[in-house]
N, C-alpha and C positions, 0 to 999 in steps of 0.2 A: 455197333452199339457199345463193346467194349468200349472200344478207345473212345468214344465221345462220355462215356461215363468216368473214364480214368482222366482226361483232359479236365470234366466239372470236378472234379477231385481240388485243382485249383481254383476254382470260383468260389466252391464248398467250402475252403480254407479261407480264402480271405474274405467270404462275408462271416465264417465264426471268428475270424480275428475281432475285425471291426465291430461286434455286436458284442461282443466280451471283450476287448479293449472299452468301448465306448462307457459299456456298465458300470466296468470299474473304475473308470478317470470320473467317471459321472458322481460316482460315492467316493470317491478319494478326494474331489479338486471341492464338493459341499463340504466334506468332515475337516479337509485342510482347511478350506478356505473361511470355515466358522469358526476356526478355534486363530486363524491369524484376523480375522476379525477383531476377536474380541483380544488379542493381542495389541492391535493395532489403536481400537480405543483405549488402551491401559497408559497405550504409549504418548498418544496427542494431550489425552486430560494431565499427563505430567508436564507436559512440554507448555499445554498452555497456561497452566497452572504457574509454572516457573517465567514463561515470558510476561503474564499479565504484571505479576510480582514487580518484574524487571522493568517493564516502562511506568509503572505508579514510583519505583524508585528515581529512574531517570524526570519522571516529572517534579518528584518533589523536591530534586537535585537542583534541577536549573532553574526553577521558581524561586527557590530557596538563593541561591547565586547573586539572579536579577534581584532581588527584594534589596541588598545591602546597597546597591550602588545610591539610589538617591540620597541615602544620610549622607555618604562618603562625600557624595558631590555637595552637599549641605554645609559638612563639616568645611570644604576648602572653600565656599563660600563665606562664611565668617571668617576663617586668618584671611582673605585676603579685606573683608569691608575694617578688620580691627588693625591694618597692614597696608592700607590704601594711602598710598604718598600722591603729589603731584607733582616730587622733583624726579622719579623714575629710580629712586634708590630701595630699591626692594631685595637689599641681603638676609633682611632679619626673613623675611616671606619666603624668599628661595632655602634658607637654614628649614625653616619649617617644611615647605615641600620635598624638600630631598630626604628629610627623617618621617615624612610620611610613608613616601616614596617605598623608601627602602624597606619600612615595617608593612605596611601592605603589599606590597612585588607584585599585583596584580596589573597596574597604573603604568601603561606604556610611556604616556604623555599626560602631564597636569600642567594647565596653560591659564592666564590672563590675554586674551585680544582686547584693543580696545574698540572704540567704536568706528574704525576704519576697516580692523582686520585684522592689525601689523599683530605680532607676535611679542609683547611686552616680557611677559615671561613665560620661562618653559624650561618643564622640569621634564629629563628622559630616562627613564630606566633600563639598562643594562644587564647582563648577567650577573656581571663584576659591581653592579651596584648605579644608584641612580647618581645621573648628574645632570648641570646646572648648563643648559644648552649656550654659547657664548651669544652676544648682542649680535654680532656680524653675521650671523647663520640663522638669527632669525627671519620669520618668511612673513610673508602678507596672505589671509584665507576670506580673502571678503566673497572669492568667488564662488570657495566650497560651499556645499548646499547645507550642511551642518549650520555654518554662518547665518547663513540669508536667512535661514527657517527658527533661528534662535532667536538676531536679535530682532525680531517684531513681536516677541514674548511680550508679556506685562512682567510685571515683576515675581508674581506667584504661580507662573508656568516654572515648568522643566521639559527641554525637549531632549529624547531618546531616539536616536536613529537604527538606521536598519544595521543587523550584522552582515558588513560586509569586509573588504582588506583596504588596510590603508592605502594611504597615497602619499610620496614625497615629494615634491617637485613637479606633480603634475604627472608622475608615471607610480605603477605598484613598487612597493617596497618590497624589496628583493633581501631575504629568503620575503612570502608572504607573509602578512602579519593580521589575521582578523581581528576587527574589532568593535566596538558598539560604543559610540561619545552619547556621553551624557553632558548635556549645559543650563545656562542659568542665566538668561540678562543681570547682568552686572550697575546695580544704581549706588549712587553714593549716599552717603549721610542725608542731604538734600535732597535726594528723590532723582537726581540727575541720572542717566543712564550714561555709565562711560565703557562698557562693553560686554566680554561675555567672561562667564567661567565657564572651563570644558578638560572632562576627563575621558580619556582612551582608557576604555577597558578591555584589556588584553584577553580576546574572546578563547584563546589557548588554555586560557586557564579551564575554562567550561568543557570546551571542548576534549581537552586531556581528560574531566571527568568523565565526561559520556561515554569516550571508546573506555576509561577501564570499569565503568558500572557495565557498560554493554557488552566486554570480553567474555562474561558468563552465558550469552545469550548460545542458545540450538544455531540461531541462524547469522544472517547479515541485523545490522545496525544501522537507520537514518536517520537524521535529523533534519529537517527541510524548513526553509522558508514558506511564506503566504504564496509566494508562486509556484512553490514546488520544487523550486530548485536545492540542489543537494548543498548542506553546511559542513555534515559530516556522511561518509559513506565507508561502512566499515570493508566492503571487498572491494572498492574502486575507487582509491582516492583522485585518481583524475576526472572524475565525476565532480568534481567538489569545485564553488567558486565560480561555474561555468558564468554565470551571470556578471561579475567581473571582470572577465576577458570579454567578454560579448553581449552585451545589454538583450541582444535576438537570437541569444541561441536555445534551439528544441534540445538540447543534453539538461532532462531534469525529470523528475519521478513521474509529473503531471503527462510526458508526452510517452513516457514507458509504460505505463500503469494507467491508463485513463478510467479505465472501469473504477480501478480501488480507489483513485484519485477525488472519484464524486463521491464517495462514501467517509472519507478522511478528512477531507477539506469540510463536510456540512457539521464535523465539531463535534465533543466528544469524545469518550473513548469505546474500546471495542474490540472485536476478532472478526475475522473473515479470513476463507478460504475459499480461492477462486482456480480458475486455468494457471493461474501465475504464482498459485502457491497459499501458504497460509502467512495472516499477519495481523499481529496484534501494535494497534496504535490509539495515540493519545495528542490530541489536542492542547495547544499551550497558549491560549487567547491572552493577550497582552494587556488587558483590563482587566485579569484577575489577579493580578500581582500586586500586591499590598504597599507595595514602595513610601514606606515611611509611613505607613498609615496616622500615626500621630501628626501629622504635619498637615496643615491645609493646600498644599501644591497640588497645581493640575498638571496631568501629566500630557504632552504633546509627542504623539510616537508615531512612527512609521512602520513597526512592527506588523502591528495587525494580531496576527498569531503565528506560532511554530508547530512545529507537527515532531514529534517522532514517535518513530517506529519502528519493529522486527520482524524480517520476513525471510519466512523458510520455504526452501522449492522442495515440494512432492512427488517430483518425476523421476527421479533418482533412486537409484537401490538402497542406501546409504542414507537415506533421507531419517531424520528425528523423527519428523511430523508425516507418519505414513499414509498416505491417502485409503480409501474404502473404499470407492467406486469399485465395479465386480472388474474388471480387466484389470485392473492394478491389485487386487486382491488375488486375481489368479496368475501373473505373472509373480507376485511374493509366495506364491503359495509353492510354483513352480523350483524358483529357485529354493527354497528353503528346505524343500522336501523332494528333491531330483529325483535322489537315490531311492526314495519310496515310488516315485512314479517309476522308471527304470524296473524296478522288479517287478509293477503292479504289470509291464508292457512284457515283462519274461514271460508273467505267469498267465498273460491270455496267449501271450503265443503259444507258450506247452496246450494250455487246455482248448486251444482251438486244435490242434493238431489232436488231441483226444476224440475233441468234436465229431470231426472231418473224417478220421478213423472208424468210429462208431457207424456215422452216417455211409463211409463205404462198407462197409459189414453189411448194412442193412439193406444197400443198392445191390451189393453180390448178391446178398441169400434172394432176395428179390426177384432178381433177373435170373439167376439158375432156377428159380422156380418157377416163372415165367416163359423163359427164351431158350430155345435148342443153340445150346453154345457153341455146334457149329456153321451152323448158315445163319443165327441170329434173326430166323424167324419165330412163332411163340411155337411153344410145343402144342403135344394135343391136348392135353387138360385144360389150360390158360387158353388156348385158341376154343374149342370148342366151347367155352364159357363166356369167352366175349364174343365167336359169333350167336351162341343164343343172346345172348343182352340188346345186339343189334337185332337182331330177331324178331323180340320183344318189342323192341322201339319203332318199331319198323314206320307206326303213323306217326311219329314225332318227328323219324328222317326224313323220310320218305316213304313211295310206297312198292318199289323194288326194291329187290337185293339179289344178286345172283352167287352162287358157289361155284369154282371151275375144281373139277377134283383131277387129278394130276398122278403121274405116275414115270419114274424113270425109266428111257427103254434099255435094257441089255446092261444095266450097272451088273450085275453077276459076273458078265459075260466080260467086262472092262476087269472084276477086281479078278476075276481068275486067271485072264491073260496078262494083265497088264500092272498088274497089285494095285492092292487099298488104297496109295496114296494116291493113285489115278483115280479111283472111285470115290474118295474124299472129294478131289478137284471139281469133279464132273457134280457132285452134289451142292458145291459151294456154287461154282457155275452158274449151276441153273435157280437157284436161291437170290444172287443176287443180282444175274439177268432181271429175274422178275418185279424183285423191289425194283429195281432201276426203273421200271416199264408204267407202273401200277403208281394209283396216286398216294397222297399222304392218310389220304380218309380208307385207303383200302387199307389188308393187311394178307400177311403170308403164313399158314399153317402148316408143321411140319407133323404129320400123323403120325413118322414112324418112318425109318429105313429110305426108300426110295417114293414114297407118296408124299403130297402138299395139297392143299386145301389151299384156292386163291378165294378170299370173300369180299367182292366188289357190290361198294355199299350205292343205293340211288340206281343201278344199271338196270338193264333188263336183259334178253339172253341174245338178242342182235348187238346193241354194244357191248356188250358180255364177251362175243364170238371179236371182237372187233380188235380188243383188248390184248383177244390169246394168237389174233393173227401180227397182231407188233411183236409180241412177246417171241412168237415162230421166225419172225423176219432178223430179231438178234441171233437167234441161237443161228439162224444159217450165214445171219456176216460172220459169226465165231469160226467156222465152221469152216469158210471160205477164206479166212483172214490166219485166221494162228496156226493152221495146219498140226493137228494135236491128232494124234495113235489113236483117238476113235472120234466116231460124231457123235454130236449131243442131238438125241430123239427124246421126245416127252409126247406123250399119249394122254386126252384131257376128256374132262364132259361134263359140260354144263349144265346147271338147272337154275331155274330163280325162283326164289320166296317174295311172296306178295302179299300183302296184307287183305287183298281182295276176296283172296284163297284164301279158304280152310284146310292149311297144310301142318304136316308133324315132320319138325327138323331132322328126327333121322330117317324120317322117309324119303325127303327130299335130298338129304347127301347119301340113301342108297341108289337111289335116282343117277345122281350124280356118278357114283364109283360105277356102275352099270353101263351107262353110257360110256365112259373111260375105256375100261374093256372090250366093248365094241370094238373102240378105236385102233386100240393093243393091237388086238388077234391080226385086223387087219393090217397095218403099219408092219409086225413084225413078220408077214409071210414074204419079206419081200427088203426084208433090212437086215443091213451089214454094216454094225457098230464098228470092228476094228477094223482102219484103213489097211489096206495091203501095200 
């Protein structure tokens, strides 16, 4: 009984851990986890705060950008109709394009095609400055689609094509060069149409703005086409262009992002925060661009609309834009506050080990007041009080109950010849002979010295008798087996309590002890405890 109560010592221990760990991570990880709450909203309203800031500037940036170009293409529209030769001497027109050229540095290419294609004039700008493309180096662009889609204009179109990277020769131009042409059918004094006018707008220039408006942004930077494909990508510039190496390729935001991608594209601006993070974007539809509004030109575009946008990942430690979902709250909560959980896990281990201590204190005082601490049967007080209970109970259990009253024979005779510690043995012995024998609903009473009280609950005094002859059958394998300096003799007598009777319990355990004595007298006229 000991040891099985020194063994739960460990159960005892770690269910007061976990029950006092648990309470306290329970009130640590709500008190942390509310105040990094309400941290973490402090944190996002700044960040969105600052991102929304950020793309109404990048919108009003690039709007602002695109708005100049039509006058620009306007303006070299008039020097070439006030310029327009038909011997092909156009020095005084290229003086004037190259001093535009130079003053604006935005203008890759300002060109005259005529109505075949060929390349009449062409002005190119440089780092080192704009110059005057030679005659032999001019090319033919009937085929470009810029061409085709221009000159079937009327005269008060303007067509604006898509931003994408030029072309020389029928291959990209190496370094890349984005750009976005803007053109004008070209008619003479007459009304005659003799070809196009066409300005490259050196899309670097916008671009250059956007990454350094967007350098302030928490997160990544995009700018994307009507398809989705990436213009600008501020962590992955080979993300960029995919659509000009590959008319069919899935590299672009719409095949990464398709959830945010339906919310972006239907126009607008906005925030959202998804699996994939948070992001604030703004729609840049191409029909709200004022382009010369003073002018009656219609505008012909391929644009459609732009998109960009900023987007911050929230899966990260490190992240600006901290998420609130509870698992991401208590993982920050964890790290931020280790060191408080770490002692909160000290201090239930100390006070479980308080626990566990108290609680054996309570199991000792308990069982010494219960249990004969050497055979670990109950004593007489605690025995006699639970067999009266059964006693009482008796129509609830049943309606037997027997008592076998017991007695050791010649323990005197063992501890005088053979000392105490023999007589301790032969007591333990027979103690837990008997528990071994007896089932779990019985139980073993130590009266005192050399007596025991067996209280077989449900029995009657045949199975009773039947009980104490298993019980006789061990002590003589003992007996016969371990050859020990005396034999183990017990002297018994049984009575049963019936509920049917009208009996008094200590009438019936005098009963009991009466009968035992019989047994005595008889057993010891004729027994010889120490072996010779």
């Amino acid at each position: 009984m000991i040891k099985r109560m020194l063994k739960g010592d460990k159960k005892t221990y770690l269910i007061s851990f976990i029950a006092v760990f648990l309470s306290i991570i329970l009130i640590l990880m709500i008190s942390t986890m509310s105040i990094q709450a309400q941290i973490n909203r402090n944190a996002r309203v700044k960040v969105d705060i600052s991102e929304q800031s950020l793309i109404a500037a990048e919108k009003y940036f690039i709007t602002y950008k695109i708005d100049r170009l039509t006058s620009d293409l306007n303006f070299i529209y008039d020097t070439l109709e006030q310029h327009f030769v038909s011997n092909d001497d156009y020095a005084e027109l290229e003086d004037l394009w190259l001093a535009y050229s130079n003053n604006r540095r935005v203008y890759d290419q300002i060109r005259y095609l005529d109505a075949e294609g060929n390349e009449i004039v062409r002005v190119d700008y440089a780092p080192d400055g704009a110059f005057v493309m030679p005659k032999d180096q001019l090319q033919n662009k009937k085929n470009r689609y810029y061409f085709q889609q221009t000159i079937s204009l009327n005269e008060n179109q303007i067509y604006i094509s898509n931003l994408d990277l030029n072309m020389e020769k029928g291959a990209l131009e190496m370094p890349i060069n984005p750009v976005i042409r803007l053109a004008r059918p070209f008619f003479d004094k007459n009304g005659v149409m003799q070809g196009i006018v066409i300005l490259n707008y050196s899309a670097s220039d916008v671009l250059t703005q956007i990454a350094s408006v967007g350098s302030s942004s928490f997160g990544e930077v995009f700018f994307v086409n009507k398809d989705g494909y990436w213009l600008y990508n501020s962590n992955d510039s080979y993300t960029e262009w995919a659509f000009s190496y590959n008319p069919d390729s899935t590299v672009n935001f719409k095949n990464y992002y398709p959830k945010e991608w339906g919310m972006i594209s239907a126009g607008g601006t906005g925030t959202m925060t998804t699996d994939n993070g948070y992001f604030c974007y703004a729609a840049i539809p191409f029909d709200t661009i004022r382009f010369d509004s003073d002018s009656e030109y219609q505008i012909s575009s391929e644009i459609d609309s732009w998109y960009i946008m900023t987007h911050i990942k929230t899966d990260t430690a490190s992240t600006p834009y901290p998420s609130n979902r509870i698992i991401d709250l208590a993982r920050s909560s964890f790290r931020q506050n280790y060191l408080i959980y770490a002692l909160a896990t000290l201090f239930a281990a100390v006070l479980a080990g308080f626990i566990t201590s108290s609680r054996t204190r309570s199991k000792q005082v308990k069982f010494f007041s219960e249990y004969d601490v050497m055979t670990n049967a109950y004593n007489r007080h605690s025995g006699i009080d639970k067999l009266s209970d059964a006693y009482k109970s008796l129509s609830k259990s049943g309606c037997d109950l027997s008592v076998c009253f017991l007695d050791i024979n010649g323990l005197k005779e063992i501890n005088d010849t053979l000392g105490h510690e023999a007589g301790d043995e032969l007591i333990i012995t027979v103690a837990k002979t008997i528990r071994a024998v007896i089932r779990a609903n019985d139980f073993l009473v130590r009266l005192g010295g050399d007596e025991f009280l067996i209280v077989l609950q449900g029995v009657d005094v045949e199975r009773a008798e039947e009980v104490w002859s298993r019980i006789v059958a061990e002590f003589d394998n003992i007996n016969n087996t371990e050859h020990r300096k005396y034999l183990i003799s017990v002297s018994h007598g049984i009575k049963m309590l019936s509920c049917n009777l009208n009996q008094v319990l200590d009438e019936v355990l005098h009963q009991a002890d009466a009968k035992m004595y019989d047994e005595k007298r008889r057993i010891k006229a004729n027994l010889q405890i120490i072996r010779k």
